[in-house]
Biopython code that builds the backbone (N, CA, C, O; Angstrom):
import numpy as np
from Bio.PDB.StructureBuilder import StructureBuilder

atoms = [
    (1, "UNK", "N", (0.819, -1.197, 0.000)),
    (1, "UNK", "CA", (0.000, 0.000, 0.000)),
    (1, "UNK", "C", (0.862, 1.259, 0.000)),
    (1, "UNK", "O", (0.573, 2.183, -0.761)),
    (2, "UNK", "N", (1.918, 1.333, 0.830)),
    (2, "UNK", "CA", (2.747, 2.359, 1.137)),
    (2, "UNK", "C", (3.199, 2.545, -0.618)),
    (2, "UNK", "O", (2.719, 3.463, -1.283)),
    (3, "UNK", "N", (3.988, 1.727, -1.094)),
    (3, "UNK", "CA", (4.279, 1.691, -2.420)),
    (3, "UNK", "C", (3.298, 2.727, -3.299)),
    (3, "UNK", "O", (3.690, 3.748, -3.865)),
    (4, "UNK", "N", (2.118, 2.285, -3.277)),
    (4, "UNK", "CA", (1.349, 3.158, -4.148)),
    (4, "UNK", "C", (1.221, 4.570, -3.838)),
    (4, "UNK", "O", (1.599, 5.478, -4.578)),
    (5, "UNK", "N", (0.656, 4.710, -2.679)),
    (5, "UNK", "CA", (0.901, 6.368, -2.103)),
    (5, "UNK", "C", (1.922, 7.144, -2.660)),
    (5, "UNK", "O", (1.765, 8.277, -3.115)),
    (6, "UNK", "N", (3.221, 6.370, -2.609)),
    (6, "UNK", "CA", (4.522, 7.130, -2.922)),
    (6, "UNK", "C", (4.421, 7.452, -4.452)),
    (6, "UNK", "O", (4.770, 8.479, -5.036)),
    (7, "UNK", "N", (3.813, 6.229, -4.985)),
    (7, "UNK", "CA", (3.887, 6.157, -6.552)),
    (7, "UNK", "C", (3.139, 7.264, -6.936)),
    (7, "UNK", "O", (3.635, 8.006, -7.784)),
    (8, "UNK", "N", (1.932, 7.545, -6.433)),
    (8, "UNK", "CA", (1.117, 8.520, -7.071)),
    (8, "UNK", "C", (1.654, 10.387, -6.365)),
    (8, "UNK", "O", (1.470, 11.476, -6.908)),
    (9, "UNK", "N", (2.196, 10.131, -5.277)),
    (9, "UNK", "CA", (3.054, 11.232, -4.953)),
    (9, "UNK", "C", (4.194, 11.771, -5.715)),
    (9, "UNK", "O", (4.230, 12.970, -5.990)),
    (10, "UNK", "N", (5.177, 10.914, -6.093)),
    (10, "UNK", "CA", (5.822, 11.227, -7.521)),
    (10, "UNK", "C", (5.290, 11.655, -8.029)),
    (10, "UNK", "O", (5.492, 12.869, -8.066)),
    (11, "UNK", "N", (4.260, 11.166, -8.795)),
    (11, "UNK", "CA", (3.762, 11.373, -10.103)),
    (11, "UNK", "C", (3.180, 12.601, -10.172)),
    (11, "UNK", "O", (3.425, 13.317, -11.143)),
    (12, "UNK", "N", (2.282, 13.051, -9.103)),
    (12, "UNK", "CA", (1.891, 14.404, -9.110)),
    (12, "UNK", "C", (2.778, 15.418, -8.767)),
    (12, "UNK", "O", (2.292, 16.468, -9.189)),
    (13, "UNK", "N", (3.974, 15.652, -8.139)),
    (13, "UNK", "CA", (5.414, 16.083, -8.395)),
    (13, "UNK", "C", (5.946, 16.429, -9.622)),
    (13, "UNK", "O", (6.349, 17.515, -10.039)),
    (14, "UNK", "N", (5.870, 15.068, -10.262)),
    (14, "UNK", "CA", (6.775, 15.381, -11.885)),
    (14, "UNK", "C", (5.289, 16.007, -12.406)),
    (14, "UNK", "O", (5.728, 17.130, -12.654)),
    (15, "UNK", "N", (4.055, 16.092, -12.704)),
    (15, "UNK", "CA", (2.778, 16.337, -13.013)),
    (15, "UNK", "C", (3.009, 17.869, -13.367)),
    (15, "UNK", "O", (2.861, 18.477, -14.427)),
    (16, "UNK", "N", (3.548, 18.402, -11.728)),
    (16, "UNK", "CA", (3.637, 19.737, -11.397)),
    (16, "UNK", "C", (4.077, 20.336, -12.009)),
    (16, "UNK", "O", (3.589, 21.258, -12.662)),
    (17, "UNK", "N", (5.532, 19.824, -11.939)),
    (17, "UNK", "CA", (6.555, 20.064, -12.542)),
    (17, "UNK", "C", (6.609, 20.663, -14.399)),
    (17, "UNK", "O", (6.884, 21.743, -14.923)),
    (18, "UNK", "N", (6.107, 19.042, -15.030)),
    (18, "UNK", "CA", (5.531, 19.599, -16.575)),
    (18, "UNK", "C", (4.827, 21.093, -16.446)),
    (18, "UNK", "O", (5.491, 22.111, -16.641)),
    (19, "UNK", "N", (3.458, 21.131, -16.109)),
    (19, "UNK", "CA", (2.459, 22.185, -15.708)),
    (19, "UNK", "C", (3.207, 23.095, -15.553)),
    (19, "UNK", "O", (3.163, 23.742, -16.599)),
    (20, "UNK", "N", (4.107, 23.702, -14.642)),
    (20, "UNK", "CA", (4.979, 24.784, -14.945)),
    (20, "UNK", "C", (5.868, 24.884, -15.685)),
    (20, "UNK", "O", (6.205, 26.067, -15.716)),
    (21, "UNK", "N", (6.598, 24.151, -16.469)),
    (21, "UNK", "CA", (7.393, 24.545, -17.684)),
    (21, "UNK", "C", (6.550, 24.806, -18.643)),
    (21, "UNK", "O", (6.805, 25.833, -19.272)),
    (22, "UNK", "N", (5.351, 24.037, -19.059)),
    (22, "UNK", "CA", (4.476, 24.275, -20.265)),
    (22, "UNK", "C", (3.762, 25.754, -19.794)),
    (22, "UNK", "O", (3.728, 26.627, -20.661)),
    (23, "UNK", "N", (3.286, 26.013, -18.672)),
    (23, "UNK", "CA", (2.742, 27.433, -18.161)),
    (23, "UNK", "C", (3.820, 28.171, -18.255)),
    (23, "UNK", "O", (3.397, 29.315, -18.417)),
    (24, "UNK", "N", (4.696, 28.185, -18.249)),
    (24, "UNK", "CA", (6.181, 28.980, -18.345)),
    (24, "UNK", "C", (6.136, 29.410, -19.732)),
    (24, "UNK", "O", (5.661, 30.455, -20.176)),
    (25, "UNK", "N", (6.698, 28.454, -20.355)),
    (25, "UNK", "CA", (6.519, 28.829, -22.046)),
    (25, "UNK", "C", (5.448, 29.187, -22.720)),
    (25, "UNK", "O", (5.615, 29.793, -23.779)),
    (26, "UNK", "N", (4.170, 28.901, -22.275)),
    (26, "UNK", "CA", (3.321, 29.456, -23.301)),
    (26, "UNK", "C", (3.435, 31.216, -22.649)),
    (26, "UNK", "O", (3.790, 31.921, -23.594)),
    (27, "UNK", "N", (3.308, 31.776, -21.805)),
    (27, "UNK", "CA", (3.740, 33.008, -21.358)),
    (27, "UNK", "C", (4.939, 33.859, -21.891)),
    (27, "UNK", "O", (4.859, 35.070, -22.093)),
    (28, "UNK", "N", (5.912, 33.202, -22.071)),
    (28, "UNK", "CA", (6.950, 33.844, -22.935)),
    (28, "UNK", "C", (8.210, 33.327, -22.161)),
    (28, "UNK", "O", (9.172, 33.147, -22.908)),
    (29, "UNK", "N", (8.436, 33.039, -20.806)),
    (29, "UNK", "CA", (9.098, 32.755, -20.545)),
    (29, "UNK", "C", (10.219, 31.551, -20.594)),
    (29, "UNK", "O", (9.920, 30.459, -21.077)),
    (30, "UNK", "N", (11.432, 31.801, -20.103)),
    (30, "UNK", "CA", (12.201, 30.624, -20.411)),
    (30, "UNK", "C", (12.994, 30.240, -19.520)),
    (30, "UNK", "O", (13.395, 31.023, -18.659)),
    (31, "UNK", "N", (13.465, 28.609, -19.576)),
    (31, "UNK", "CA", (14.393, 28.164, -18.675)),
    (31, "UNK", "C", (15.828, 28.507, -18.504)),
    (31, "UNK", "O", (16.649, 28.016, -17.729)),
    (32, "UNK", "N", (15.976, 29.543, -19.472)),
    (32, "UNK", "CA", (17.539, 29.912, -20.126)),
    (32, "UNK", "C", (17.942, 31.039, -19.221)),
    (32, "UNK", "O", (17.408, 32.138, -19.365)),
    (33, "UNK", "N", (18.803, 30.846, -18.345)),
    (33, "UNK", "CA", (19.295, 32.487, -17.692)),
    (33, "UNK", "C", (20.204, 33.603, -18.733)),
    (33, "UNK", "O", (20.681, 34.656, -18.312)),
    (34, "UNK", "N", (20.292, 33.233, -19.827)),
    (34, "UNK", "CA", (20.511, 33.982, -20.289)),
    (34, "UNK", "C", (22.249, 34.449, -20.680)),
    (34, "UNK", "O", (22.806, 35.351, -21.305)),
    (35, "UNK", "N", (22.643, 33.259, -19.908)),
    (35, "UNK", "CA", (24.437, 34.095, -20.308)),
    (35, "UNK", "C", (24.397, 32.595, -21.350)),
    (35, "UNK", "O", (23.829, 31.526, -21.127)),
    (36, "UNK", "N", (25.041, 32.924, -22.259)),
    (36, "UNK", "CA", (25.243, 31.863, -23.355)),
    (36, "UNK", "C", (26.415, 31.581, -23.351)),
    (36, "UNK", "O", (26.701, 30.498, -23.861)),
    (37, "UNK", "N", (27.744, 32.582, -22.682)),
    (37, "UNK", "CA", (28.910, 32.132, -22.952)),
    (37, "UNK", "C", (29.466, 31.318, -21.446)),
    (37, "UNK", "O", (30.643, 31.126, -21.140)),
    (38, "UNK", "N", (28.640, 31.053, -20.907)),
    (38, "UNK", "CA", (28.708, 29.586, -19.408)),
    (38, "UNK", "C", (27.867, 28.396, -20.252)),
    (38, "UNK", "O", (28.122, 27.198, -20.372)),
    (39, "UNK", "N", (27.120, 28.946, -20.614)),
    (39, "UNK", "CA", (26.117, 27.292, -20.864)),
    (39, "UNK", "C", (26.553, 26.382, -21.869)),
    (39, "UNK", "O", (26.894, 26.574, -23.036)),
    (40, "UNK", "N", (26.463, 25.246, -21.106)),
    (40, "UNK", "CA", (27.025, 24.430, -21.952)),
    (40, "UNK", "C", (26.156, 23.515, -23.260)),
    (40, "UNK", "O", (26.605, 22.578, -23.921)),
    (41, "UNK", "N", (24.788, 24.157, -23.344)),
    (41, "UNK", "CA", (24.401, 23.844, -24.719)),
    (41, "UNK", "C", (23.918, 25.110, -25.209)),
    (41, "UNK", "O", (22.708, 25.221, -25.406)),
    (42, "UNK", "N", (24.890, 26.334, -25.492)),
    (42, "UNK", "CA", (24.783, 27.496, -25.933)),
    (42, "UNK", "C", (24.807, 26.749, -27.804)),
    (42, "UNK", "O", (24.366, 27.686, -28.471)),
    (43, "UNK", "N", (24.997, 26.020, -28.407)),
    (43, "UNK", "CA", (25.167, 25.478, -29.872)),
    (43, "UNK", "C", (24.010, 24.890, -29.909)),
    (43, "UNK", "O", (23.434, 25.270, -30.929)),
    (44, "UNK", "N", (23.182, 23.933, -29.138)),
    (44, "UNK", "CA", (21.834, 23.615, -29.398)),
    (44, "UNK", "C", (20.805, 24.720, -29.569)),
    (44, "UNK", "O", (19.799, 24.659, -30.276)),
    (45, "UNK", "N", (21.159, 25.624, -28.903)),
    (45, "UNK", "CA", (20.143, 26.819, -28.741)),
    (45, "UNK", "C", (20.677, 27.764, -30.189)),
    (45, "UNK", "O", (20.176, 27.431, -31.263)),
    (46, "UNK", "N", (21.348, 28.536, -30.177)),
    (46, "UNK", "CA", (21.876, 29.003, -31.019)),
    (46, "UNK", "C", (22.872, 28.479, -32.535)),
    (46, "UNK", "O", (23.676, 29.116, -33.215)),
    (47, "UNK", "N", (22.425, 27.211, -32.626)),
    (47, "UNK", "CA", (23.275, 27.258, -33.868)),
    (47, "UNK", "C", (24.869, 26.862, -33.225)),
    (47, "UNK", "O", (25.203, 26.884, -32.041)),
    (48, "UNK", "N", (25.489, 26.595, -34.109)),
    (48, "UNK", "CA", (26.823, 26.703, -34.494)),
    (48, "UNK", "C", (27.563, 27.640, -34.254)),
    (48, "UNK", "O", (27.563, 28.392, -35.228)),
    (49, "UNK", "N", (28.531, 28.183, -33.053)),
    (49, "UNK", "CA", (29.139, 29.026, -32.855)),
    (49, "UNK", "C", (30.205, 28.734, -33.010)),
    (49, "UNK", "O", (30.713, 27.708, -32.559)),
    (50, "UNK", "N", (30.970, 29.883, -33.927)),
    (50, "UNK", "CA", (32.123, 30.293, -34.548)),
    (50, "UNK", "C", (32.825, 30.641, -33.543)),
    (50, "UNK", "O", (32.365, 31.364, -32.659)),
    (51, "UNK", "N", (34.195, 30.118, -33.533)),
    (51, "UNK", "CA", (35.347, 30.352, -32.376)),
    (51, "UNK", "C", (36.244, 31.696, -33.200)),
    (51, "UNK", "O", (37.230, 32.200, -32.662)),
]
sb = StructureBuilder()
sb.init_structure("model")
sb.init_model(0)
sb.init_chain("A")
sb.init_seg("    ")
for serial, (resi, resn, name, xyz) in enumerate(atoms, 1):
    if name == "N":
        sb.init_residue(resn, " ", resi, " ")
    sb.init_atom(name, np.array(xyz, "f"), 0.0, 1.0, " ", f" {name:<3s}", serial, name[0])
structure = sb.get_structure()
């Protein structure tokens, strides 16, 4: 029994979780802070950067 409780406690956790990134983005917002020259998938986001 304990098992399941937990199971469905996760689940509404990660649930949450989606729900605010998708509420995030449709608003305009983003997960990106914004410095591109720390992040380390600044090339997924932007393309191909030239050294």
């Amino acid at each position: 029994m304990a098992t399941v409780v937990i199971g469905i406690i996760v689940a509404a956790v990660i649930s949450a979780a989606a729900y605010k990134i998708y509420s995030d983005k449709k608003k305009g917002k983003s997960a990106c802070g914004g410095k591109c020259s720390c992040c380390g998938g600044g090339c997924a986001c932007h393309g191909e950067m030239k050294k």
